[in-house]
mmCIF file of the C-alpha atoms, coordinates in Angstrom:
data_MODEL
# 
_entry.id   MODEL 
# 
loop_
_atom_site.group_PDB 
_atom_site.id 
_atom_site.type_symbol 
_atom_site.label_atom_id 
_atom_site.label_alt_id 
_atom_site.label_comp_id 
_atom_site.label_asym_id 
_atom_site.label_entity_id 
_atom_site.label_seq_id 
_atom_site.pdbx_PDB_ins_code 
_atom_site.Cartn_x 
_atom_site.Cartn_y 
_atom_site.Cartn_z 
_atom_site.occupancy 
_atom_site.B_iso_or_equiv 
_atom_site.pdbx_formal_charge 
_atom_site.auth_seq_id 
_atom_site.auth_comp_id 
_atom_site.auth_asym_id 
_atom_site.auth_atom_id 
_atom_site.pdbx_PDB_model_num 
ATOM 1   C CA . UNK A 1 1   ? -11.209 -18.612 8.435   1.00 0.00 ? 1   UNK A CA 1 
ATOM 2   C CA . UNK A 1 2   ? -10.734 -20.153 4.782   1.00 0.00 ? 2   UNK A CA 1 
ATOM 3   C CA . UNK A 1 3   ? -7.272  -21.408 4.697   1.00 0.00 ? 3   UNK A CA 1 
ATOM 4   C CA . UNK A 1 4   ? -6.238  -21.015 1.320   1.00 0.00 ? 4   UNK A CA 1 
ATOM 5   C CA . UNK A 1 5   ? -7.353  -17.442 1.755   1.00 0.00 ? 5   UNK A CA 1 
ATOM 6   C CA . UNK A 1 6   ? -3.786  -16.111 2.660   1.00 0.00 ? 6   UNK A CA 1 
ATOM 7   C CA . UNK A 1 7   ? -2.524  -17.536 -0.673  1.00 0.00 ? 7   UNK A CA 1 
ATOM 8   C CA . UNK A 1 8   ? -4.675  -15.183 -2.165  1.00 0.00 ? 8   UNK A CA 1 
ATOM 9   C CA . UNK A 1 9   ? -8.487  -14.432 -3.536  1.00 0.00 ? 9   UNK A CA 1 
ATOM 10  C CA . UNK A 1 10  ? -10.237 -17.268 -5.550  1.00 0.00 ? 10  UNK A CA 1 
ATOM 11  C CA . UNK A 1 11  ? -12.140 -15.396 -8.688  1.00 0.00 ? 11  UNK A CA 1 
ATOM 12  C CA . UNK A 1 12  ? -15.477 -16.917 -9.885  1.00 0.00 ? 12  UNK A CA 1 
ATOM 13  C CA . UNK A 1 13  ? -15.430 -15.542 -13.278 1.00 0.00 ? 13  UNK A CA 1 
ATOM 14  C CA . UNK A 1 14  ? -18.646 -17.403 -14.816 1.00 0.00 ? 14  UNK A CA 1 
ATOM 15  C CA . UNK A 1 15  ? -20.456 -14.628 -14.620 1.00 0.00 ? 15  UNK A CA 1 
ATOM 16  C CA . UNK A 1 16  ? -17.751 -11.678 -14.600 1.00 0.00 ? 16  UNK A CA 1 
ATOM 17  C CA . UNK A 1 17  ? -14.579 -10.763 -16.390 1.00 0.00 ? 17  UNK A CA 1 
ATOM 18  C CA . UNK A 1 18  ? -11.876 -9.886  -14.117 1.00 0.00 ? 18  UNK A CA 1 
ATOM 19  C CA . UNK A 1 19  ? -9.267  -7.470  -14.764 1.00 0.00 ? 19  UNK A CA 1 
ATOM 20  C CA . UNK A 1 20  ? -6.261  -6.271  -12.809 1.00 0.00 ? 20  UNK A CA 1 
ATOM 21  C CA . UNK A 1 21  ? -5.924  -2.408  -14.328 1.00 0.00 ? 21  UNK A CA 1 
ATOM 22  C CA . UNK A 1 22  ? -3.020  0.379   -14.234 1.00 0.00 ? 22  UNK A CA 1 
ATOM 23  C CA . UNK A 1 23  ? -4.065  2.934   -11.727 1.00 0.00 ? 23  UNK A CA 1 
ATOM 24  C CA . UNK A 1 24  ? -3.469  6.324   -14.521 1.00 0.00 ? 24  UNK A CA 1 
ATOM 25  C CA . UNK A 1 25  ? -5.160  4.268   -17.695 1.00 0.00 ? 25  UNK A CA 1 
ATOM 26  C CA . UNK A 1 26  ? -7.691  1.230   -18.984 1.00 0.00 ? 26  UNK A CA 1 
ATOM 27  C CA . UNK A 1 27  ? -5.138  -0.905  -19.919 1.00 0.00 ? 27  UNK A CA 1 
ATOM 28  C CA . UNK A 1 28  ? -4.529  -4.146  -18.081 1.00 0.00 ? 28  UNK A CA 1 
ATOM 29  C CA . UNK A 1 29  ? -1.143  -4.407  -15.958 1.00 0.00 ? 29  UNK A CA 1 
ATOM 30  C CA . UNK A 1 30  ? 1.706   -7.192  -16.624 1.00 0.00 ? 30  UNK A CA 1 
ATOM 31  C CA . UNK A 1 31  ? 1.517   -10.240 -14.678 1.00 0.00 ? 31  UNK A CA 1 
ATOM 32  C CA . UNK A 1 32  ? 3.275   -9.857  -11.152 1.00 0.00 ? 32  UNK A CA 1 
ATOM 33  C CA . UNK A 1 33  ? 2.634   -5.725  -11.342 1.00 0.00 ? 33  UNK A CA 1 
ATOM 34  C CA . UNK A 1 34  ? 0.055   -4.325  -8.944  1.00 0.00 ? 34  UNK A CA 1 
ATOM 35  C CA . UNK A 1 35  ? -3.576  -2.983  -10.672 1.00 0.00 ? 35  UNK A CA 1 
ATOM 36  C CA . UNK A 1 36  ? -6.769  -1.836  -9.372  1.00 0.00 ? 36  UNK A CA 1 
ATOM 37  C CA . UNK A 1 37  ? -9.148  -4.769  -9.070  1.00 0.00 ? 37  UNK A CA 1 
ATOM 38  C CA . UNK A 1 38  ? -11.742 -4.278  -11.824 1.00 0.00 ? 38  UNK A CA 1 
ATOM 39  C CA . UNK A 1 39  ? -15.001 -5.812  -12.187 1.00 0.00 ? 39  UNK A CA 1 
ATOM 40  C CA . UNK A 1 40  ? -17.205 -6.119  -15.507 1.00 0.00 ? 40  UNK A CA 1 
ATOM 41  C CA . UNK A 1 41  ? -20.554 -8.209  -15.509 1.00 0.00 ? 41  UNK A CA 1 
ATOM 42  C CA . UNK A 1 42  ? -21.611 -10.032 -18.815 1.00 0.00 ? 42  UNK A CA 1 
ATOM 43  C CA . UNK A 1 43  ? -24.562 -11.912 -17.811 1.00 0.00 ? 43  UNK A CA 1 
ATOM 44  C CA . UNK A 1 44  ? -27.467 -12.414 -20.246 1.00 0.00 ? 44  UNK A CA 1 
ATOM 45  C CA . UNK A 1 45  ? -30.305 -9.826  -19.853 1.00 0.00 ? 45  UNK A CA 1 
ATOM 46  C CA . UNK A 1 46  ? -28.302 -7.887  -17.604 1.00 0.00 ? 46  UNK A CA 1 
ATOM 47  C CA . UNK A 1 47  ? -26.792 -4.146  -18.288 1.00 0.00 ? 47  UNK A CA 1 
ATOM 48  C CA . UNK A 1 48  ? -22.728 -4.315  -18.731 1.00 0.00 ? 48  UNK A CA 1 
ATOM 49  C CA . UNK A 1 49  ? -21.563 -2.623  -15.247 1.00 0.00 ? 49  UNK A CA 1 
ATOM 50  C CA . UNK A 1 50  ? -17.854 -1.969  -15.037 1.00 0.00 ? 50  UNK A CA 1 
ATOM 51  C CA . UNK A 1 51  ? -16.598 -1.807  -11.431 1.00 0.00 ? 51  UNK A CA 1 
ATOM 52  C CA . UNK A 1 52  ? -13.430 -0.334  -10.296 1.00 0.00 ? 52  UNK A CA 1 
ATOM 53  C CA . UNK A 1 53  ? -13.216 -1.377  -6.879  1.00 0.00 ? 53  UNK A CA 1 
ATOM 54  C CA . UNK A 1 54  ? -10.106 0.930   -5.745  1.00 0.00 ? 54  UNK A CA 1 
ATOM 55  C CA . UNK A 1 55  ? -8.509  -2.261  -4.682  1.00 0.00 ? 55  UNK A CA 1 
ATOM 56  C CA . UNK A 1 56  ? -4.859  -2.961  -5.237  1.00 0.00 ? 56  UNK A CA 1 
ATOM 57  C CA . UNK A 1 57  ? -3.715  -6.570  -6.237  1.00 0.00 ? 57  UNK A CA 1 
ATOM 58  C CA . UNK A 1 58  ? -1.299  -8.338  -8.112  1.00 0.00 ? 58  UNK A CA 1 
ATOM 59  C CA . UNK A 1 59  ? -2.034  -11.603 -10.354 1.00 0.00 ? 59  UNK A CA 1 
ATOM 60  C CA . UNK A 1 60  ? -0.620  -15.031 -8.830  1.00 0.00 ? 60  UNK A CA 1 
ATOM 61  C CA . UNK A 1 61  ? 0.822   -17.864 -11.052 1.00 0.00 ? 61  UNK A CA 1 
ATOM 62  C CA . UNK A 1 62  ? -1.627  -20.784 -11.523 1.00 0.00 ? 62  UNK A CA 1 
ATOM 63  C CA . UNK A 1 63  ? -4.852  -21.629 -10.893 1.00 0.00 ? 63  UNK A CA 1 
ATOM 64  C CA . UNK A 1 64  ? -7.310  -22.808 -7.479  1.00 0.00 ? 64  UNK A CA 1 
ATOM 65  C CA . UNK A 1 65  ? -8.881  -26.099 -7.375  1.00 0.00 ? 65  UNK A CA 1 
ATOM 66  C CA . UNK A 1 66  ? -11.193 -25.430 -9.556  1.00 0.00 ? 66  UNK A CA 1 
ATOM 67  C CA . UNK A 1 67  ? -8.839  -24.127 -12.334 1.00 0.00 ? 67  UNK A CA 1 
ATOM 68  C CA . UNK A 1 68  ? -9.769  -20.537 -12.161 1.00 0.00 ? 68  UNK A CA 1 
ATOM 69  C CA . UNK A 1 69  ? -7.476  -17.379 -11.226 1.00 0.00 ? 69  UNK A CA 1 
ATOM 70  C CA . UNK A 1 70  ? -6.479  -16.220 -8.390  1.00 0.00 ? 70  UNK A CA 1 
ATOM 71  C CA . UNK A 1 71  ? -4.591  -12.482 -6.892  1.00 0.00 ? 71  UNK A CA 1 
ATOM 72  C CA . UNK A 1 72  ? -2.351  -11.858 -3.979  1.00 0.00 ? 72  UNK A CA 1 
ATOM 73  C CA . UNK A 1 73  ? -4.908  -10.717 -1.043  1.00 0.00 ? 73  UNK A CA 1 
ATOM 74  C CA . UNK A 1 74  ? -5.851  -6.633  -1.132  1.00 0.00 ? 74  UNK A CA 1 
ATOM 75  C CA . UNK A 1 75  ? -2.552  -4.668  -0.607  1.00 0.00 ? 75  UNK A CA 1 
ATOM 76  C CA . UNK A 1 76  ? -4.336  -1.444  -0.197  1.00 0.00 ? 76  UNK A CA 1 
ATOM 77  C CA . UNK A 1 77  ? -6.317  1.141   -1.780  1.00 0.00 ? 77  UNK A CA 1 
ATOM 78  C CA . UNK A 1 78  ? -5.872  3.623   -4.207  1.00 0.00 ? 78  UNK A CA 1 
ATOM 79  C CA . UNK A 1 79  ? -6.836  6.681   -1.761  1.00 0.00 ? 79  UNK A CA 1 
ATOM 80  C CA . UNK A 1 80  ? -4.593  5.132   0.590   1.00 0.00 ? 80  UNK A CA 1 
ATOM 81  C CA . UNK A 1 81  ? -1.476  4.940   -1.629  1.00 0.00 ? 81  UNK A CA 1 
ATOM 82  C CA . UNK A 1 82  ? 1.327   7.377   -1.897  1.00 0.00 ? 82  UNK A CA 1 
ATOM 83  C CA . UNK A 1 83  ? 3.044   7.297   -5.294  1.00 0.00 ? 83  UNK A CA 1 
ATOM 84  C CA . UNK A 1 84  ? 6.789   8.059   -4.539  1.00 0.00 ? 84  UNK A CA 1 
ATOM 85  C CA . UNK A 1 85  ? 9.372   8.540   -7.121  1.00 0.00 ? 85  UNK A CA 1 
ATOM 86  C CA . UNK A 1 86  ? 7.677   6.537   -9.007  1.00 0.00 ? 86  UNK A CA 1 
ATOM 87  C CA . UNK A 1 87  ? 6.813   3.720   -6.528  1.00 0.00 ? 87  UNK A CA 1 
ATOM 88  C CA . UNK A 1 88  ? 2.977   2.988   -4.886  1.00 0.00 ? 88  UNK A CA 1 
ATOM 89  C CA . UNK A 1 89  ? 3.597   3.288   -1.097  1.00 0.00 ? 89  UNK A CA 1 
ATOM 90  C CA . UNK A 1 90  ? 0.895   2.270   1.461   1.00 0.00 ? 90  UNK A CA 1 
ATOM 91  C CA . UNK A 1 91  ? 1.135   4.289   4.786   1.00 0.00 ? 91  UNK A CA 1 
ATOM 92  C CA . UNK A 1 92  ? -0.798  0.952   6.255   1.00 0.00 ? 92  UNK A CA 1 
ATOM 93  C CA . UNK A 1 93  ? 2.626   -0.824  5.268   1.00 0.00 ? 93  UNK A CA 1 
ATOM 94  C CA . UNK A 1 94  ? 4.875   1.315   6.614   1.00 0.00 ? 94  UNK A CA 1 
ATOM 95  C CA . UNK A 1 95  ? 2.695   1.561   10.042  1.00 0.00 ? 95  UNK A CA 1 
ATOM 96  C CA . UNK A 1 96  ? 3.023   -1.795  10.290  1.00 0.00 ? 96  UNK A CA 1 
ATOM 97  C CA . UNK A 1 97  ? 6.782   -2.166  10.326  1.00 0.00 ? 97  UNK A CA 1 
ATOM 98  C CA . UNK A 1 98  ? 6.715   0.699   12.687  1.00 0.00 ? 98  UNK A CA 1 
ATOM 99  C CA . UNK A 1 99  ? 4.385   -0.936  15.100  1.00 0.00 ? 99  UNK A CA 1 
ATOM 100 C CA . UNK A 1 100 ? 6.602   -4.193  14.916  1.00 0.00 ? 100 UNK A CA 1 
ATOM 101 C CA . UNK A 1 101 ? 10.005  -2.721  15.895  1.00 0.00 ? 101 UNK A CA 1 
ATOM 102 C CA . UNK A 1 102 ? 9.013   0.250   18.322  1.00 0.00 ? 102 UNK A CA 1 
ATOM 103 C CA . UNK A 1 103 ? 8.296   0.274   22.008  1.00 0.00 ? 103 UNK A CA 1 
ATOM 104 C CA . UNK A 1 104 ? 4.548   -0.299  22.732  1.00 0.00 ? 104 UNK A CA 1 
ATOM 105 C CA . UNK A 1 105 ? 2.747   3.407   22.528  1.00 0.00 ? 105 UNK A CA 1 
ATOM 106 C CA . UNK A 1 106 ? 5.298   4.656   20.392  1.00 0.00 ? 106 UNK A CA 1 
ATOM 107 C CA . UNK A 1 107 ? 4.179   7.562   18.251  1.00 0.00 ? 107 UNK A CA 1 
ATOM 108 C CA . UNK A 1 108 ? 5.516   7.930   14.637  1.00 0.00 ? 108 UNK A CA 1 
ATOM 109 C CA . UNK A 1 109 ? 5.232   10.542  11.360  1.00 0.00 ? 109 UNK A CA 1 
ATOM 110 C CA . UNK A 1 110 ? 5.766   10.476  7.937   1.00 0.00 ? 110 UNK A CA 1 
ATOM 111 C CA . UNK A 1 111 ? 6.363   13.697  6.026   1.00 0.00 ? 111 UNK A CA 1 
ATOM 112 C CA . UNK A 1 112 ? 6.158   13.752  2.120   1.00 0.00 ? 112 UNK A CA 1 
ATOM 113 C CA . UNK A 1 113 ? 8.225   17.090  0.484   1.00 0.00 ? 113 UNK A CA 1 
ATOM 114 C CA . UNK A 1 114 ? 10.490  17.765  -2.166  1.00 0.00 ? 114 UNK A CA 1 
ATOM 115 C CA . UNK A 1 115 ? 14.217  18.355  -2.297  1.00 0.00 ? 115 UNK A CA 1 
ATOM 116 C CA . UNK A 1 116 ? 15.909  21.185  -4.115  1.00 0.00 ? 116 UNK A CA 1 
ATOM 117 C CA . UNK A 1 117 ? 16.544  19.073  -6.898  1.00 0.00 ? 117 UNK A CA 1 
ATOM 118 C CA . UNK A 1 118 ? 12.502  18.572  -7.110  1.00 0.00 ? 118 UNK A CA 1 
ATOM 119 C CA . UNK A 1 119 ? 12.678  14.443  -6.259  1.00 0.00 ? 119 UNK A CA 1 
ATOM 120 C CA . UNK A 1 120 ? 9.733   13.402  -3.818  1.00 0.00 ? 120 UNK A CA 1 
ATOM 121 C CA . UNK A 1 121 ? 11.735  12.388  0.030   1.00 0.00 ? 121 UNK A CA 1 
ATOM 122 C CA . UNK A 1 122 ? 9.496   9.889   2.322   1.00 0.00 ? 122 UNK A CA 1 
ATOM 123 C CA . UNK A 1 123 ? 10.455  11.511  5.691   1.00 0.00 ? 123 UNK A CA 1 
ATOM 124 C CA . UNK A 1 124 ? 9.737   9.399   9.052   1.00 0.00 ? 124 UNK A CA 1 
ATOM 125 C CA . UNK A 1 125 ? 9.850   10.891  12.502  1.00 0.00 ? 125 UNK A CA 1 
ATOM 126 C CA . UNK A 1 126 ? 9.804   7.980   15.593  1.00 0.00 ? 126 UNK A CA 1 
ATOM 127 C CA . UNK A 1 127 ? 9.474   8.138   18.879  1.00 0.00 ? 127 UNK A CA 1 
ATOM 128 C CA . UNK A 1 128 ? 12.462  5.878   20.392  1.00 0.00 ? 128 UNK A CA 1 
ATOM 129 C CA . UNK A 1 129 ? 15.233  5.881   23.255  1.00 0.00 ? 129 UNK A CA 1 
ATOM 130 C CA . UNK A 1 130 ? 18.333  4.915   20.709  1.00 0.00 ? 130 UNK A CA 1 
ATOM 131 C CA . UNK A 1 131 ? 18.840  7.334   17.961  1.00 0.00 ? 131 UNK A CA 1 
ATOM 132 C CA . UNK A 1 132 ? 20.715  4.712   16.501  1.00 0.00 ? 132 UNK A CA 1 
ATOM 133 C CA . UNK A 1 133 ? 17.993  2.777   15.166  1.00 0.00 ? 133 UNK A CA 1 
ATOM 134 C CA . UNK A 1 134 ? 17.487  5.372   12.593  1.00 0.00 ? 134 UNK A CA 1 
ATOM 135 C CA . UNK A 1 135 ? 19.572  3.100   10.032  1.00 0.00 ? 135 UNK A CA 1 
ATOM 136 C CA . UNK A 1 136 ? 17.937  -0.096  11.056  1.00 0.00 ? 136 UNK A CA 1 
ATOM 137 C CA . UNK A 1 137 ? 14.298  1.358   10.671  1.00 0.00 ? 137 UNK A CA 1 
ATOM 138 C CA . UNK A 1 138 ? 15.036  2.820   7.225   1.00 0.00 ? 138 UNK A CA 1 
ATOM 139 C CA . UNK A 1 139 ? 16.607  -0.198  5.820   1.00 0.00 ? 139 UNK A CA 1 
ATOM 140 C CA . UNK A 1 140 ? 13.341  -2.233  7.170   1.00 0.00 ? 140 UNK A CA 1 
ATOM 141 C CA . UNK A 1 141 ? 11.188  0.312   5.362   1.00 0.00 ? 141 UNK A CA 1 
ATOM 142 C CA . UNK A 1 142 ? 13.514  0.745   2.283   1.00 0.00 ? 142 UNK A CA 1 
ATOM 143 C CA . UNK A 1 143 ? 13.065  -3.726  1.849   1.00 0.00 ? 143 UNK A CA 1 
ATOM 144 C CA . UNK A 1 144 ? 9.427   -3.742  1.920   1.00 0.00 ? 144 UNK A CA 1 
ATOM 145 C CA . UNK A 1 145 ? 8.853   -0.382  0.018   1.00 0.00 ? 145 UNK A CA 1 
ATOM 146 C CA . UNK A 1 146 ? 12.057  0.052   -2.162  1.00 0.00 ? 146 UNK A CA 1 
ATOM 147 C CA . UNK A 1 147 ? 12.120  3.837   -1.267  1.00 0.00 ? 147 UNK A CA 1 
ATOM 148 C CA . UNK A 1 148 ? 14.499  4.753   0.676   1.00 0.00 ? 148 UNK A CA 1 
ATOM 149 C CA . UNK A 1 149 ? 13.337  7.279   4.001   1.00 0.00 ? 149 UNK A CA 1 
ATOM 150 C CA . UNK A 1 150 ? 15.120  9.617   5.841   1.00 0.00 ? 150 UNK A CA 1 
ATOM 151 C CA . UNK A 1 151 ? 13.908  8.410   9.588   1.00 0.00 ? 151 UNK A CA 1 
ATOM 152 C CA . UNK A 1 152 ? 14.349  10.759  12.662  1.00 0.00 ? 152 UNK A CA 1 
ATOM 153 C CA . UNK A 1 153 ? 14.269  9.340   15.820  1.00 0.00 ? 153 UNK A CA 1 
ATOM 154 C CA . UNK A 1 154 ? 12.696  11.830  18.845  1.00 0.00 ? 154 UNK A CA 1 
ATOM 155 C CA . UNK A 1 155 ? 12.442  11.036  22.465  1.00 0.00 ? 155 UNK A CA 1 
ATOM 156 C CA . UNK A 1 156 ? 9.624   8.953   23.727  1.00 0.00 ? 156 UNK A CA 1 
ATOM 157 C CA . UNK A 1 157 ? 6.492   11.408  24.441  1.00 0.00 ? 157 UNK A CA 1 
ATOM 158 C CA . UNK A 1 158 ? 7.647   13.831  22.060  1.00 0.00 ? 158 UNK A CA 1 
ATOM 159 C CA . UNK A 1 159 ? 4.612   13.639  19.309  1.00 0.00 ? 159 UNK A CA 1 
ATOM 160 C CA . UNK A 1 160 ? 1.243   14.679  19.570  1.00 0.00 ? 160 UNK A CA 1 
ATOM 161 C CA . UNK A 1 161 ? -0.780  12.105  20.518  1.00 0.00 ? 161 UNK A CA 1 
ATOM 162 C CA . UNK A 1 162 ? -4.222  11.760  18.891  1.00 0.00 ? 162 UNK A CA 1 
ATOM 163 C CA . UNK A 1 163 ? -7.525  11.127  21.107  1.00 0.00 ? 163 UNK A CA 1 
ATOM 164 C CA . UNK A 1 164 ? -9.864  10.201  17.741  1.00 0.00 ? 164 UNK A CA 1 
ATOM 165 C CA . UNK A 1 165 ? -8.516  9.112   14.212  1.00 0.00 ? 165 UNK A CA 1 
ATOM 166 C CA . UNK A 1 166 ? -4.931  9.581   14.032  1.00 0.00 ? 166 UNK A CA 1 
ATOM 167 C CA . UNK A 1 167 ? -3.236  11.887  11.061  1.00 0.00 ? 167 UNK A CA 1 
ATOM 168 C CA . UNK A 1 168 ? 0.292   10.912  11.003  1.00 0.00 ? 168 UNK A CA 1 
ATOM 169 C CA . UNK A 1 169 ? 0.623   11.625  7.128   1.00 0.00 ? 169 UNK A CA 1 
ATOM 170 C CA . UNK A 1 170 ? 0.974   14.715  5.544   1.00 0.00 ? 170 UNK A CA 1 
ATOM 171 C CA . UNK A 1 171 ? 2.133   15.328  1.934   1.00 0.00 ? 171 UNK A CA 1 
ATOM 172 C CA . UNK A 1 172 ? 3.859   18.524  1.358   1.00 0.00 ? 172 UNK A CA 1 
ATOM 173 C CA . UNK A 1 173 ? 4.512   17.987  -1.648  1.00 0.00 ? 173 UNK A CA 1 
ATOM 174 C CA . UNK A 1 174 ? 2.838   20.271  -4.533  1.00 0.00 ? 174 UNK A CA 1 
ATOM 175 C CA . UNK A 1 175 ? -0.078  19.888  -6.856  1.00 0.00 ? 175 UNK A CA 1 
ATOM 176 C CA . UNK A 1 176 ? 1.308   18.967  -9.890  1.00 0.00 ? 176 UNK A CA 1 
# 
């Protein structure tokens, strides 16, 4: 394992440009904001190929060793991300939090609809014995996603559980 690798990806851009792009236009993102990891060759006798790799990065401050730029590691993928009131959520992201405070074999949900008043709600269902932890679990996911869920808790052995690729997202929401 490369150890500077968790302080993010070293770009060799001698022979590429580089560009960290909004997800909805061309244009590059500010520094700090999450883009789509774009790709653009410029090597003599070779055709210009732009790349969008559907990978979702940020730009870090400074340089590597070698004085070239570097972004955060992949935070996801476009196709995985939700956009939520205006914010890119990663289902991987929330799993993960999940995974790390629930029993082992827990089963969990999350439910995308809309309100009356038409705002997008990130609904989580989670199998647990304390319906208390409700609160605790949507303040976890509310810090690392900044929107805030409504989280059911259900008894242990209550959710369908999945023998091949698990579907625990669905989006309710309509096609705008």
């Amino acid at each position: 394992s490369d150890p500077g690798f968790e302080d993010g990806l070293d770009l060799a851009t001698d022979e590429f440009v580089v560009e960290l792009l909004a997800l909805d236009a061309d244009r590059p993102v500010a520094p700090g904001e999450i883009g789509e990891l774009t790709v653009t060759s410029f090597r003599e006798a070779c055709p210009l190929i732009r790349y969008r790799t559907r990978d979702l990065t940020r730009a870090l401050d400074g340089r590597d060793r070698s004085g070239l730029p570097r972004v955060a590691p992949i935070t996801g993928r476009i196709d995985d991300a939700l956009k939520i009131r205006g914010a890119l959520v990663y289902p991987g992201a929330i799993e993960e939090l999940l995974v790390a405070g629930l029993a082992p074999g827990a089963e969990w949900r999350i439910e995308l609809h809309r309100d009356r008043a038409a705002a997008d709600v990130l609904a989580i269902t989670v199998e647990a014995d304390d319906p208390a932890r409700a609160e605790e679990l949507a303040a976890v996911v509310h810090r690392r996603t900044l929107v805030r869920p409504e989280v059911r808790i259900v008894p242990p052995g209550t959710l369908e559980r999945f023998g091949g690729k698990a579907r625990r997202v669905t989006d309710l929401r309509p096609r705008d």
